[in-house]
C-alpha positions in Angstrom: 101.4 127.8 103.4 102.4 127.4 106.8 99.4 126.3 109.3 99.3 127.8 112.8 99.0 125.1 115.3 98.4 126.3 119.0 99.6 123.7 122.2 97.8 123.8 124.5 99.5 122.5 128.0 99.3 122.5 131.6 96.0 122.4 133.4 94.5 122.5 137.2 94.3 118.3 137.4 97.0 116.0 139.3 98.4 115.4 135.6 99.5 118.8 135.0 103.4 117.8 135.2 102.7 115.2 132.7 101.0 117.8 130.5 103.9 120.1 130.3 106.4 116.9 129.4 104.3 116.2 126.5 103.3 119.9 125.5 107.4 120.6 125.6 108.0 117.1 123.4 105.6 118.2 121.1 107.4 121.3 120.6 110.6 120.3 120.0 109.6 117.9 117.7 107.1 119.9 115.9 107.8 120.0 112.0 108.8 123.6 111.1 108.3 123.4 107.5 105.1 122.9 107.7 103.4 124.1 111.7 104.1 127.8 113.5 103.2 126.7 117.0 102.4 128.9 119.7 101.4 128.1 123.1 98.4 128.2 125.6 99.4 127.8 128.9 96.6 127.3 131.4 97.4 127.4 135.0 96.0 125.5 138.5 93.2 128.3 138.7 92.6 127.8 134.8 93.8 131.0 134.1 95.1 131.4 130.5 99.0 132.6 129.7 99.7 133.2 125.5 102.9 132.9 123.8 102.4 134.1 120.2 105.9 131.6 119.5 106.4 128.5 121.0 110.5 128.2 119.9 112.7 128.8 122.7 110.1 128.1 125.4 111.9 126.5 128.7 110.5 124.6 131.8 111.1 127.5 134.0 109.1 129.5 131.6 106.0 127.0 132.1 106.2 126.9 135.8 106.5 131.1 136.0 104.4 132.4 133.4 103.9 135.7 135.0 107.9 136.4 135.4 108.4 135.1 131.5 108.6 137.4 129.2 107.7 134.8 126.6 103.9 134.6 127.6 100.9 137.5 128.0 98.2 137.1 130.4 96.8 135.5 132.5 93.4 135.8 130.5 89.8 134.4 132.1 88.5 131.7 129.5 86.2 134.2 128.7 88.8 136.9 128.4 91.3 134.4 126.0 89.3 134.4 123.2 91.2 136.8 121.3 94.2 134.5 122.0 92.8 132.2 119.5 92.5 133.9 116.4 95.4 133.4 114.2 94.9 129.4 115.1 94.6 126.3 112.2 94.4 124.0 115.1 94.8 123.5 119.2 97.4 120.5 119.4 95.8 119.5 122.9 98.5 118.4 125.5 96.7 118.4 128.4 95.4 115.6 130.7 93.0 114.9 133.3 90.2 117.0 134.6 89.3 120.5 132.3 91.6 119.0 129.4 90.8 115.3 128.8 87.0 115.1 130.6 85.6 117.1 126.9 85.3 121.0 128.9 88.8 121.8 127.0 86.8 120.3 123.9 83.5 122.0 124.3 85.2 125.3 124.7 86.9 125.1 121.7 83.8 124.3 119.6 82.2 127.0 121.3 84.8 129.5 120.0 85.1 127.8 116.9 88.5 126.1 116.8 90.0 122.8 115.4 91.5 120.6 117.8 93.6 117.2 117.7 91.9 114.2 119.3 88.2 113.1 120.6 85.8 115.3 120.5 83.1 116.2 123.5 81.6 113.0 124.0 84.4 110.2 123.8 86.5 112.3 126.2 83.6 113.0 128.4 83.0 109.1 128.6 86.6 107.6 128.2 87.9 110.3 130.9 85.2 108.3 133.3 86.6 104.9 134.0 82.9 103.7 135.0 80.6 105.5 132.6 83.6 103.9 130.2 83.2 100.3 131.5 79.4 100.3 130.9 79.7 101.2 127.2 82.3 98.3 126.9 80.2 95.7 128.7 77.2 96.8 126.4 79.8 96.6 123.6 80.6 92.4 124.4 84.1 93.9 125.7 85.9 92.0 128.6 86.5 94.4 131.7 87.3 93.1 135.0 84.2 93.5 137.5 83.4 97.1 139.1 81.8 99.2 141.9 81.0 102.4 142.0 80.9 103.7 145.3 79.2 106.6 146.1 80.0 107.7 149.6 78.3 104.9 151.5 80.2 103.4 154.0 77.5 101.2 154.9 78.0 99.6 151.8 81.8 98.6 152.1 81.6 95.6 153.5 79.2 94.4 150.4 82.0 95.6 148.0 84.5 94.2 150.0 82.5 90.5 149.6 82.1 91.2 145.8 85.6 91.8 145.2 87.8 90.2 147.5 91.3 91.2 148.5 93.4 92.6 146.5 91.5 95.1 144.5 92.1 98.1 143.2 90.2 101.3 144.0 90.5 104.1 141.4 89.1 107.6 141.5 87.3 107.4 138.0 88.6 110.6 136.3 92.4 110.4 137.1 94.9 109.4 134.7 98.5 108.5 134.7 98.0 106.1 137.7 97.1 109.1 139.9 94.6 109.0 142.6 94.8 105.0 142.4 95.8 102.1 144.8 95.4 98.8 145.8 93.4 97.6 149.1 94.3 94.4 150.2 92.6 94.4 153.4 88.9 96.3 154.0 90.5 99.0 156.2 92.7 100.0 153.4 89.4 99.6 151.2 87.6 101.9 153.7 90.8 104.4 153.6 91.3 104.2 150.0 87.8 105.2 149.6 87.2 107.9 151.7 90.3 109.4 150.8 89.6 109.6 146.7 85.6 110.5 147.8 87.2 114.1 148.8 87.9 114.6 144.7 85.0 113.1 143.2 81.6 112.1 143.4 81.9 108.2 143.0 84.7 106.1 143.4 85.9 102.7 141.4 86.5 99.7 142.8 87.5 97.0 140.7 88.2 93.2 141.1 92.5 92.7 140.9 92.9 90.3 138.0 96.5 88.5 137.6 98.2 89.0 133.8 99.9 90.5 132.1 99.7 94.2 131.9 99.4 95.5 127.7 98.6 98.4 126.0 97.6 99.2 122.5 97.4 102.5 120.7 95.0 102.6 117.6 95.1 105.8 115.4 92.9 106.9 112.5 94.0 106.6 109.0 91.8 107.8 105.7 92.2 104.0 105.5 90.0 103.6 108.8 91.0 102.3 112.7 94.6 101.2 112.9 95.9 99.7 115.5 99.7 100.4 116.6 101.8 97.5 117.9 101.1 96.5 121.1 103.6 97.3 124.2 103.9 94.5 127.2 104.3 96.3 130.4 106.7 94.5 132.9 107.1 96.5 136.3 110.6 96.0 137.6 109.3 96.7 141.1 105.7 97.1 142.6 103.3 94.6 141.3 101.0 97.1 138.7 101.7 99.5 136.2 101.7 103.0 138.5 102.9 106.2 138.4 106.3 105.7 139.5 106.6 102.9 137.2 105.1 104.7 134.5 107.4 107.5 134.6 110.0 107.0 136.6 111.4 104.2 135.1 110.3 101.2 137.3 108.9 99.1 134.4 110.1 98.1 130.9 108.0 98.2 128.0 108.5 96.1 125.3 107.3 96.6 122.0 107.2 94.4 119.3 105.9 92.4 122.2 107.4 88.1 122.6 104.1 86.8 122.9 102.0 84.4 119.6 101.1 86.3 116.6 97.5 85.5 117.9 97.2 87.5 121.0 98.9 90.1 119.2 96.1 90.0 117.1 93.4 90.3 119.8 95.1 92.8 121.4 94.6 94.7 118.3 91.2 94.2 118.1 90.5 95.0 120.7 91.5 98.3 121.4 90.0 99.1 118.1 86.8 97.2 119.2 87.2 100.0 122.4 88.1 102.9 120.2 85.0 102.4 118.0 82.8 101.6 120.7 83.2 105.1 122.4 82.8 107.0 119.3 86.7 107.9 119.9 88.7 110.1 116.9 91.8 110.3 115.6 93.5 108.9 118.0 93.3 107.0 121.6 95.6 104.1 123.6 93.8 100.9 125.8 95.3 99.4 128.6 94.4 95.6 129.2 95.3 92.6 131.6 95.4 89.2 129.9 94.0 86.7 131.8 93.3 83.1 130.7 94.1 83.9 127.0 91.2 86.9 127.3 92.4 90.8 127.2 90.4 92.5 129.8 90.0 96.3 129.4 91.4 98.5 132.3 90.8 101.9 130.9 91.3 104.1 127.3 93.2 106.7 127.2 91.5 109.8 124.9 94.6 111.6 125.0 97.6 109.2 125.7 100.8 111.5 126.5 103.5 112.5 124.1 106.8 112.4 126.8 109.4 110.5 126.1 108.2 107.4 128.9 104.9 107.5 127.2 103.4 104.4 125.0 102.0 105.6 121.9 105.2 107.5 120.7 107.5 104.3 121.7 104.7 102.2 119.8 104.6 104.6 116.6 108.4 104.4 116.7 109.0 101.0 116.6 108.0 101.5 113.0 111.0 103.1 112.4 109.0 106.2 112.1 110.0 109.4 113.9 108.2 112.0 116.2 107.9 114.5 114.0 105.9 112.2 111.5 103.4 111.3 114.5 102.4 114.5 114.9 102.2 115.3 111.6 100.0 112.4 111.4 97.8 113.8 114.1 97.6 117.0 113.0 96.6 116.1 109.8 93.9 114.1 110.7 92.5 116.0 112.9 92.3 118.6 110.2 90.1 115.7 108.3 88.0 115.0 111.5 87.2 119.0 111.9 86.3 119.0 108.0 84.2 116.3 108.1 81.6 117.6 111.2 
């Protein structure tokens, strides 16, 4: 029998274009024969739109789902329940604040659904680049040396002695480079960190470390943590891995990566080391900086995107494996994970 599997995409955080992207991949690749999806859109003001079938689902539809006649609502969170009910699982597509930071998760325990990835905890934690960086450093894990700064400008010019110049300044619970730059004198540092104190409470500053730039996808097997080949990240302009290189095609990523068997090795460890660490499931993707032989740990990435300029599905396919047998993979799994709590 078929299982119903509901995306859910979209979102109010700056990632919300990357969500739909990877919501849309998913559905195209999606493996008939065995999933029916359907769709959960949730707008800027959280609002919830429904689309009882996700096949023939366009962009324009995502961006006006009040003028599609492919989705119902919008429905309150509260009100959506009922939206849920012929669900197996929520494939979860979105990113950043309400979808990646465990409220998406916790909601869907509350109302009793399955869901693909890390449950409230690990996405709480690995959505917070600071939280994040503690467990790690209690966890023996190299990560380059932080500040959290808490809207105390008397306290810049300490953190601009501790760090030096460059250094990057990050507002903890933004992902796909959003919301992140690099000061490299202390009035950008004092710019940089008023600007990103408007969206959250505390702000990341972090030393610049020279490398370079990997990242490693793990997923979850009934075998245990695997790790995924690693991908080197090589910007073809800028000097760091950032949004428009991420996704606009300013970088390459090269995967099998041309570096020793041996740091390919570590790498691996690594991010399964950082997968474990935070209690992650199913599946997750660590960024690092090599420096002096050593993988430093930039950030883990709960829900790593699904478009077709993100890492893990370039990583999976390497294999020679396809996109459809990813998220079978992930489905699947997931289905273990929710059987086993």
């Amino acid at each position: 029998m078929k299982k119903h599997v509901t995306i859910a995409m979209g979102g109010p955080s700056q990632e919300r274009e990357i969500s739909l992207q990877t919501g849309l991949e998913i559905l195209r690749n999606l493996d008939r024969e065995r999933y029916i999806p359907a769709v959960v859109l949730i707008d800027e003001k959280r609002q919830f739109y429904f689309a009882e079938t996700g096949d023939a689902i366009t962009e324009e539809d995502l961006h006006t789902p009040k003028e599609s006649s492919r989705f119902r609502g919008p429905y309150s969170p509260r009100g959506a329940v009922s939206v849920w009910n012929n669900c197996d699982i929520c494939f979860n597509a979105l990113h950043g604040e309400f979808g990646e930071d465990g409220v998406f998760q916790g909601y869907l325990e509350t109302i009793g659904v399955a869901y693909t990835g890390s449950a409230v905890s690990a996405s709480a934690l690995g959505m917070h680049k600071g939280l994040a960086k503690k467990i790690f450093e209690a966890s023996g894990i190299p990560t380059p040396p932080y500040t959290l700064y808490r809207n105390e400008p008397e306290k810049i010019p300490h953190i601009a002695a501790r760090h030096g110049f460059p250094c990057f300044v990050k507002c903890p619970q933004s992902g796909s480079s959003k919301l992140m730059g690099i000061a490299h004198t202390k009035e950008e540092l004092h710019g940089l960190l008023e600007e990103y104190s408007q969206y959250a409470p505390s702000v990341l500053v972090e030393t610049y470390i020279e490398g370079e730039e990997f990242s490693c996808p793990v997923m979850e097997t009934a075998e245990g943590v695997q790790a995924l080949p690693p991908v080197y990240i090589k910007p073809t302009e800028g000097t760091y891995f950032d949004y428009d290189a991420k996704y606009k095609g300013k970088s390459e990523e090269i995967v099998p990566v041309p570096h020793a068997p041996e740091l390919v090795e570590l790498l691996e460890r690594t991010a399964r080391a950082v997968h474990i660490s935070l209690e992650c499931s199913v599946y997750s993707r660590t960024d690092m900086i090599v420096h002096g032989g050593t993988p430093f740990v930039l950030e883990v990435n709960t829900l790593p995107g699904f478009t077709p300029a993100s890492l893990l599905p370039k990583s999976y396919l390497s294999q020679g494996n396809s996109y459809t047998q990813l998220l079978t993979e992930i489905i699947e799994e997931s289905f273990r994970r929710n059987s086993r709590r």
